[in-house]
C-alpha positions as CSV (number, residue, x, y, z in Angstrom):
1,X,-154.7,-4.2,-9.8
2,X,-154.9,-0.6,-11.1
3,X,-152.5,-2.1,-14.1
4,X,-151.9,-0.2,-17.4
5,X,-149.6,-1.5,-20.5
6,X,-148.2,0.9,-22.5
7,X,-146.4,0.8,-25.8
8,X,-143.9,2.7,-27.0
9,X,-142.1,3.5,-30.5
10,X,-138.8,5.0,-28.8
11,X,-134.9,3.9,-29.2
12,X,-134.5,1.2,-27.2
13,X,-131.3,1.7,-24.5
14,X,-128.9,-0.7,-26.5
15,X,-129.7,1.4,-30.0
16,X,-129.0,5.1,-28.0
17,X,-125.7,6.8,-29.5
18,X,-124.5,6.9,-26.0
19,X,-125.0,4.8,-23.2
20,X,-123.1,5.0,-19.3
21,X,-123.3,1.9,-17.0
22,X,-122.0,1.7,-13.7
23,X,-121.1,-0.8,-10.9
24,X,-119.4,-0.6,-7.7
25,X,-117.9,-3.9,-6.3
26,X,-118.6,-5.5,-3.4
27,X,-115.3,-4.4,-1.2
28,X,-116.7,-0.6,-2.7
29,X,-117.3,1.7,0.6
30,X,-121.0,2.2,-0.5
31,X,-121.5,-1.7,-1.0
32,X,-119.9,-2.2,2.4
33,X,-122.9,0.1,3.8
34,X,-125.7,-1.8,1.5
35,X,-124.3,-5.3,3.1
36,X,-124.3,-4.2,6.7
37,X,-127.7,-2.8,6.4
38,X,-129.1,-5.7,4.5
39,X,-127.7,-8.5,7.0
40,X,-128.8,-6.6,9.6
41,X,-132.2,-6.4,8.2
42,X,-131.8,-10.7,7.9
43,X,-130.5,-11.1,11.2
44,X,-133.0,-9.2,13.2
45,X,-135.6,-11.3,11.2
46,X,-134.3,-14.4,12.0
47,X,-133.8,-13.8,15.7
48,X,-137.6,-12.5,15.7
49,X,-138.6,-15.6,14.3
50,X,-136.2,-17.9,16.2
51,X,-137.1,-16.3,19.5
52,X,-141.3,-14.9,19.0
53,X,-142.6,-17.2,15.7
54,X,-143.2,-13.7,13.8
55,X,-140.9,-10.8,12.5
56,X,-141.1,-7.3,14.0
57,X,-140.9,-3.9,13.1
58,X,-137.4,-2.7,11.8
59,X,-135.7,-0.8,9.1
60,X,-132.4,-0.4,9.4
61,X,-131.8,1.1,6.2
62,X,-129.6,3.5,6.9
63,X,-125.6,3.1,7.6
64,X,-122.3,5.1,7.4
65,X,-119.2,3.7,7.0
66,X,-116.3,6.3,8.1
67,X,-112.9,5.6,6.2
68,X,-109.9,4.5,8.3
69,X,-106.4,5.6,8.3
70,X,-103.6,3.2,6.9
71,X,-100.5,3.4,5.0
72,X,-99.3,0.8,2.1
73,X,-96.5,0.0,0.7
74,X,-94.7,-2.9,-1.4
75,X,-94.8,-6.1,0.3
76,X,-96.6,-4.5,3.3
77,X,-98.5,-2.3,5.1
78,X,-100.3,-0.9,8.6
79,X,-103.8,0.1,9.2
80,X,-103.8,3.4,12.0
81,X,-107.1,4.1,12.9
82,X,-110.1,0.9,11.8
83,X,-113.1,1.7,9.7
84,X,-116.3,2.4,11.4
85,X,-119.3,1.4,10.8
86,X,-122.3,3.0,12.2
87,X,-125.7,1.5,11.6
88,X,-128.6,3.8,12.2
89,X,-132.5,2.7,11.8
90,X,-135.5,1.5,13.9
91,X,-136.2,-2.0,15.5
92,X,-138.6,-3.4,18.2
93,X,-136.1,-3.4,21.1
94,X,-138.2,-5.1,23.4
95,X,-140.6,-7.7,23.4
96,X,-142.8,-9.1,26.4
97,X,-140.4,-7.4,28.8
98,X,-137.5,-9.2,27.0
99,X,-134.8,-6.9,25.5
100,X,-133.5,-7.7,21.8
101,X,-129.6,-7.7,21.9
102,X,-129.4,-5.3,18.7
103,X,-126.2,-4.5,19.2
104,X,-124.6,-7.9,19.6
105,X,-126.8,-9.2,16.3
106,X,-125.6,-6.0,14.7
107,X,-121.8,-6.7,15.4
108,X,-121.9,-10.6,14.6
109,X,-124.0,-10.0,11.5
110,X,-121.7,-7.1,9.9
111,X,-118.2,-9.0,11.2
112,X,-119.1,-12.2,10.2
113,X,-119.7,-11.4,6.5
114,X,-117.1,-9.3,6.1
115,X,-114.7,-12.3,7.2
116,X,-116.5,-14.2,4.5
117,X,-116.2,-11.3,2.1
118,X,-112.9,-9.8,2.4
119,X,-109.6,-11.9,2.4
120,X,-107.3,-9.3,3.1
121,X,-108.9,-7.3,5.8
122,X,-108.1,-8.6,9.3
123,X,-112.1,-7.6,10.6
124,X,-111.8,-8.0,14.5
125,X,-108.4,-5.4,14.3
126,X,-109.6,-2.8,12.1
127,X,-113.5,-2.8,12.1
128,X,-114.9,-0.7,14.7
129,X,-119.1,-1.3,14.4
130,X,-121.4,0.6,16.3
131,X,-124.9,1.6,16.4
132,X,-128.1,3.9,17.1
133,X,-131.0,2.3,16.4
134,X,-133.9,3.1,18.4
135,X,-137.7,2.0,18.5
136,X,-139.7,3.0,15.7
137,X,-142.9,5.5,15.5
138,X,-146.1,4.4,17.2
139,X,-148.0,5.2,14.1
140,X,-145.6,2.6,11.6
141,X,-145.1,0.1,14.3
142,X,-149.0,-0.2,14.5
143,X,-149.4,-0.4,10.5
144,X,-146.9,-2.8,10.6
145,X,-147.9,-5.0,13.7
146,X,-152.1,-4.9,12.4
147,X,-153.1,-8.3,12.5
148,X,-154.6,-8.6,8.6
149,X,-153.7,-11.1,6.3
150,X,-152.1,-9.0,4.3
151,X,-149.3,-6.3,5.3
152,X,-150.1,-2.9,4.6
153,X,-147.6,-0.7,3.5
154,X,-145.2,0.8,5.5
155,X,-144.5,4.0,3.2
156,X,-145.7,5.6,0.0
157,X,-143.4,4.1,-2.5
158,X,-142.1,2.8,-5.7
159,X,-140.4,-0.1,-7.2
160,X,-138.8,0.0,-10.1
161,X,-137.0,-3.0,-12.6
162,X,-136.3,-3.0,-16.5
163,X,-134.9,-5.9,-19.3
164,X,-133.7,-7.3,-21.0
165,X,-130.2,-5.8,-20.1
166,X,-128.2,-4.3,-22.6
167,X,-124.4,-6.1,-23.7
168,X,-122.6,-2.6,-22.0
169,X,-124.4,-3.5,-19.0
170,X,-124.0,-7.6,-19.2
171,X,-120.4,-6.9,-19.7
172,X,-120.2,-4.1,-16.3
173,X,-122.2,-6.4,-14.3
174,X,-120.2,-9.9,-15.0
175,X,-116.6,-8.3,-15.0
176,X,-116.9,-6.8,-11.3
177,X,-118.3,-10.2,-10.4
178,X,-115.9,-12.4,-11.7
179,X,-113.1,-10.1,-10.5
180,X,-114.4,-10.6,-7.4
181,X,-115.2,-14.5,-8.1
182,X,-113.6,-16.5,-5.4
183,X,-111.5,-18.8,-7.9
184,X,-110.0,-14.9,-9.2
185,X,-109.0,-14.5,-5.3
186,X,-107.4,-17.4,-4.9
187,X,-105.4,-17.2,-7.4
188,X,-104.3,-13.7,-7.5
189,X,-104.9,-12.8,-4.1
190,X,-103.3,-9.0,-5.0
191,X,-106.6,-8.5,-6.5
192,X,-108.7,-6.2,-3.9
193,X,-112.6,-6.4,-3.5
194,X,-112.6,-2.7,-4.0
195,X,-113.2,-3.1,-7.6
196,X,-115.6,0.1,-9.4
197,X,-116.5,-0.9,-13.2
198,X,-117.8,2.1,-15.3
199,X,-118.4,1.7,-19.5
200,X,-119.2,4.3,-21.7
201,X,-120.4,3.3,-24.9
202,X,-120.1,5.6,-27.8
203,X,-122.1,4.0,-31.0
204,X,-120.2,0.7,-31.4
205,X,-117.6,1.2,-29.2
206,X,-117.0,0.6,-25.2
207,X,-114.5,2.1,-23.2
208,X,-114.4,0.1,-19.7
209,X,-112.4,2.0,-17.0
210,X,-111.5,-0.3,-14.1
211,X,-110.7,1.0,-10.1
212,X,-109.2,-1.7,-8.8
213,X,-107.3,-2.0,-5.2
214,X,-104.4,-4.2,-5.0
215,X,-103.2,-5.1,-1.8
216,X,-99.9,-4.2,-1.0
217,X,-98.9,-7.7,0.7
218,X,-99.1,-9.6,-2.3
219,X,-97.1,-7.2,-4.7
220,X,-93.4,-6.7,-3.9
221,X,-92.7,-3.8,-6.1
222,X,-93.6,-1.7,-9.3
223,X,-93.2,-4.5,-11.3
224,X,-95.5,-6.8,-9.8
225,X,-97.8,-3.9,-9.2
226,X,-98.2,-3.7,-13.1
227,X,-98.2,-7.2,-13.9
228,X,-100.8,-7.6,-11.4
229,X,-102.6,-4.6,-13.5
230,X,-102.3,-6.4,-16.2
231,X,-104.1,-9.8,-15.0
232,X,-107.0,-7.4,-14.3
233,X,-107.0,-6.3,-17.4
234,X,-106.8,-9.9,-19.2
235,X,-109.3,-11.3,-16.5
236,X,-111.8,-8.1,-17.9
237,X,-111.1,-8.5,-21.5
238,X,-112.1,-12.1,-21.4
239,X,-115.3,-11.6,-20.1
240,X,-116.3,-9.0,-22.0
241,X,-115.4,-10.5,-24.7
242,X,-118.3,-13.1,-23.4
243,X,-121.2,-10.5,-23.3
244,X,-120.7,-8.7,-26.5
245,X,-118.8,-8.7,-30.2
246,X,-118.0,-4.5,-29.7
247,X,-114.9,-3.5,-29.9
248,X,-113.9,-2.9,-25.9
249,X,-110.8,-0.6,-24.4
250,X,-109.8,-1.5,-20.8
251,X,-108.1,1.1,-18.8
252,X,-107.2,0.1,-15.4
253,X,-106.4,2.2,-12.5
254,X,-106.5,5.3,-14.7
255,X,-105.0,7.6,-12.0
256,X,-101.4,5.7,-11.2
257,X,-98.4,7.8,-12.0
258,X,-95.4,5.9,-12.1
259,X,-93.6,8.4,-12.7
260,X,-94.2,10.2,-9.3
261,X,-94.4,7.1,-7.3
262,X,-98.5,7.1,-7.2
263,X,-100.2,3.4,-7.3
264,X,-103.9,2.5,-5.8
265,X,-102.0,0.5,-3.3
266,X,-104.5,-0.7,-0.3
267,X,-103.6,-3.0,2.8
268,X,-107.2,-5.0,3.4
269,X,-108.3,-4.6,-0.7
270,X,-110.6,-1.5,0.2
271,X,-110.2,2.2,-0.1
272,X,-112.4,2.2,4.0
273,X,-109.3,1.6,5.1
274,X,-108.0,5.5,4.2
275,X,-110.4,7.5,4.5
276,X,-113.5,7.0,0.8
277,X,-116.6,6.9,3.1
278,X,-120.0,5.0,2.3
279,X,-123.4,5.6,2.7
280,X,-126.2,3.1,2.2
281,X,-128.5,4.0,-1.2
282,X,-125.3,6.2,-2.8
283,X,-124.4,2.7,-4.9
284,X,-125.9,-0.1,-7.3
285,X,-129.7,0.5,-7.8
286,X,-131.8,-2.9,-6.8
287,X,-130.8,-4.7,-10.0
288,X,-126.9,-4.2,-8.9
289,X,-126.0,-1.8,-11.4
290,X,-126.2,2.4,-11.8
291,X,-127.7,3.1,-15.1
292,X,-128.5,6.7,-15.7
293,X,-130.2,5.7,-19.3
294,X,-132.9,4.0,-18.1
295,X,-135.7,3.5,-15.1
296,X,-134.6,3.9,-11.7
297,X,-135.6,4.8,-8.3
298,X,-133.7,6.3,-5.9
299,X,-135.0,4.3,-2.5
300,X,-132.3,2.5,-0.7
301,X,-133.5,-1.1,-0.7
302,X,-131.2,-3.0,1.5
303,X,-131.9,-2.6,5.8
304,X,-135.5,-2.3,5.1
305,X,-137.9,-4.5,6.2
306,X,-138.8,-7.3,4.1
307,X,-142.6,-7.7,5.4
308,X,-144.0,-4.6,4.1
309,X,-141.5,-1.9,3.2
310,X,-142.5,-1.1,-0.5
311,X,-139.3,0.2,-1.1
312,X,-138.0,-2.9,-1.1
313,X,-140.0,-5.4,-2.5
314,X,-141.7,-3.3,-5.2
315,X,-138.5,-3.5,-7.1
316,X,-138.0,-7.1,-6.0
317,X,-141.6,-7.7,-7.9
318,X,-141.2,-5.8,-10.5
319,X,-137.7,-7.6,-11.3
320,X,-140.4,-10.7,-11.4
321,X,-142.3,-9.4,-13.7
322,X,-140.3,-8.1,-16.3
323,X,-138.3,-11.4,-15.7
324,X,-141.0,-13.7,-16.5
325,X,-142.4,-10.9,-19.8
326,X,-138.8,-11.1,-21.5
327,X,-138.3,-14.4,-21.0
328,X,-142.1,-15.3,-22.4
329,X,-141.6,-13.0,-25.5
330,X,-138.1,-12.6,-26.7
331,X,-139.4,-10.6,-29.8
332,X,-140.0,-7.5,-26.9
333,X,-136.7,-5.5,-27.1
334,X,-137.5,-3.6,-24.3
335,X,-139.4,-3.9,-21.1
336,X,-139.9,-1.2,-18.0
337,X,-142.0,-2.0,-14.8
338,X,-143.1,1.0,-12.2
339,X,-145.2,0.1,-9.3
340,X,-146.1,2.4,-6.7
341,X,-148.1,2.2,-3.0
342,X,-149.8,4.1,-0.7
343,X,-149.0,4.0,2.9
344,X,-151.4,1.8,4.9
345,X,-152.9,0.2,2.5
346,X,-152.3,-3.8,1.7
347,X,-149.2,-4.4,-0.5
348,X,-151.0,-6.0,-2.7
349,X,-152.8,-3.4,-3.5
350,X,-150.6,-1.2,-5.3
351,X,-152.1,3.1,-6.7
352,X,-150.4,1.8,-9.7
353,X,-148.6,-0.4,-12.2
354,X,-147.3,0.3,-15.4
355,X,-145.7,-2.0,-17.5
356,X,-143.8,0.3,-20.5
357,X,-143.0,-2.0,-23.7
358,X,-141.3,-1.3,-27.0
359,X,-143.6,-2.8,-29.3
360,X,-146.5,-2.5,-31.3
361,X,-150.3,-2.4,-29.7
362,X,-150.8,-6.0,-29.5
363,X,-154.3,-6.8,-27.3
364,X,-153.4,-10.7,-26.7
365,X,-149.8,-9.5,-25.2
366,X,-151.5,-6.7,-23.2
367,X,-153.6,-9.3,-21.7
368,X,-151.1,-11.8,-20.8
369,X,-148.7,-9.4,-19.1
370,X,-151.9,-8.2,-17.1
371,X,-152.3,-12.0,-16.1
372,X,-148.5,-12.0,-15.2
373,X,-148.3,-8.7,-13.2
374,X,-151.8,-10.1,-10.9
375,X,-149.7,-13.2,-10.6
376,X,-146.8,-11.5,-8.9
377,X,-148.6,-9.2,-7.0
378,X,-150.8,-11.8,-5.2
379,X,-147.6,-13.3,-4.3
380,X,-146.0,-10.1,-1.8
381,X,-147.1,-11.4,0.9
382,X,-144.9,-14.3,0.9
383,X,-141.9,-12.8,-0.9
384,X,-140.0,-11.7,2.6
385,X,-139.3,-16.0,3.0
386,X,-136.9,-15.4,-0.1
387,X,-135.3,-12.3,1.1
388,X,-134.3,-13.6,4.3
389,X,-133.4,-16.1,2.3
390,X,-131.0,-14.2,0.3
391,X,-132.5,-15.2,-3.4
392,X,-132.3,-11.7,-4.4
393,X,-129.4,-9.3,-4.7
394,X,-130.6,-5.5,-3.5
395,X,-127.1,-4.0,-4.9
């Protein structure tokens, strides 16, 4: 397994003086990108499988989202020109002389999550989705297509995944989603899904600045526009308040000038609408979070296939691992998992694994987490049943 287990006497991430964490929401331009990609990905492999009993070659890993135009105001607003999504990548187009409607699995895919997704944005009106995806190199599509057990990589490289998580990063993570949880839309339905979280925490203290769009339809003037500010804020501090016992200053929508008439006022809850652009890969890392302070890789995980694209299910397995580590020995403070392939070779045979802990050399525990990461590994070639299944966020 080419497995090594270091230990290390460093200052574990939640003990630094300083410490940034990072997440953008899932109405966030970039996340839009990620999604699209990702349920691309899931809806070519389920077609493949409906229609030919195997998946086939694709990554579709790379998308741009290009803003709209719209103008808000109180109690209303117009989108101009819709946001476009263009979803670029690679994908067996044709099988046995029968052509794969990419473009109509693209556009159902992307439209009907975004319905699902976004309650404010009217998705047949004001999403334009498009493609150029195109059949993939003879050289990968061969790797990919050889008939071994095992899938051989389609690309040289890594995976990445760390734990446990620190409380700055516990509180980052959990606001954004329960701003975003389904019960906090009903209820305030001014609350947009464009919602960026970013904490910086100096020593013992956390300052939590929120970006949150409101959507203009639901607030009739200034004064609704701050209360509804101001549930944000309540709805944030509660939850932090879950996740850690530091002292926690929320400042939402930083940028708002009252005094000159200036409010992060959106008509569909997403900044797409007015020209903020995405890109798949420029958001949350694998485990859903940007975290500068520690491990991460910059590969783009969602769009690519789930089969044998390292880039994707190395951090996927490594997540597994330190999973399974942290929860077996609590007394670990810190865990780091890097694993690495090499193009055509079977992805279960990785050039590398290291497993990084913060503890003392301990020859039982460097034998267990050996035992663990063989485990995991022996179980890739199955682990593309619970991406299609969507058991693991990518962002």
């Amino acid at each position: 397994m080419n497995v090594e287990v270091s230990f290390e006497n460093g200052t574990p991430t939640a003990r630094i003086p300083v410490e940034f964490v990072e997440r953008k929401g899932k109405g966030h331009p970039d996340s839009l990108s990620d999604k699209s990609a990702e349920e691309l990905s899931i809806g070519l492999c389920e077609y493949y499988m409906e229609n030919f009993g195997r998946i086939y070659h694709h990554n579709v890993d790379k998308c741009v989202l290009v803003g709209g135009q719209a103008e808000a105001w109180f109690g209303g607003g117009k989108v101009k020109a819709p946001i476009d999504i263009i979803l670029v990548g690679r994908a067996a187009s044709e099988i046995a002389g029968r052509k794969i409607p990419i473009d109509k699995i693209a556009e159902e895919t992307t439209k009907g999550w975004l319905k699902k997704s976004m309650h404010a944005l009217d998705v047949e009106k004001d999403v334009h989705v498009s493609t150029r995806i195109r059949p993939g190199s003879v050289d990968l599509v061969k790797n990919f297509d050889l008939e071994d057990e095992i899938p051989l990589a389609n690309d040289t490289s890594f995976g990445v995944w760390y734990g446990p998580t620190t409380e700055t990063e516990d509180v980052v993570l959990n606001v954004e989603k329960e701003l975003n949880s389904a019960d906090v839309k009903k209820k305030h339905p001014a609350i947009g899904e464009d919602i960026k979280v970013m904490a910086v925490r100096r020593g013992t203290k956390v300052n939590l600045t929120i970006a949150c769009a409101i959507v203009s339809e639901f607030v009739k003037d200034e004064r609704a526009y701050r209360e509804t500010k101001e549930i944000v804020n309540d709805i944030a501090e509660k939850v932090a308040n879950k996740y850690t016992k530091l002292p926690v200053s929320i400042h939402v929508n930083s940028a708002d000038n009252f005094a000159k008439k200036l409010y992060y006022l959106t008509v569909t809850g997403t900044s797409a609408e007015n020209g903020d652009d995405g890109q798949v890969g420029r958001g949350n890392r694998a485990n859903g979070m940007i975290t500068p302070f520690r491990p991460m890789t910059l590969e783009a995980s969602a769009g690519k296939n789930p089969i044998n694209h390292t880039g994707k299910i190395y951090n996927i397995v490594a997540n597994k691992i330190v999973s399974r580590i942290v929860k077996e020995n609590p007394e670990i403070v810190q865990v780091a998992c890097y694993i690495v392939s090499e193009i055509g070779k079977p992805i279960n045979q990785p050039q590398a694994i290291n497993v990084q802990l913060y503890s003392k050399k301990i020859p039982k525990l460097e034998k267990e987490i050996e035992s663990i990461v063989e485990e995991n590994i022996n179980k890739l070639p199955i682990l593309w049943k619970e991406i299609i299944r969507r058991e693991h966020s990518l962002f």
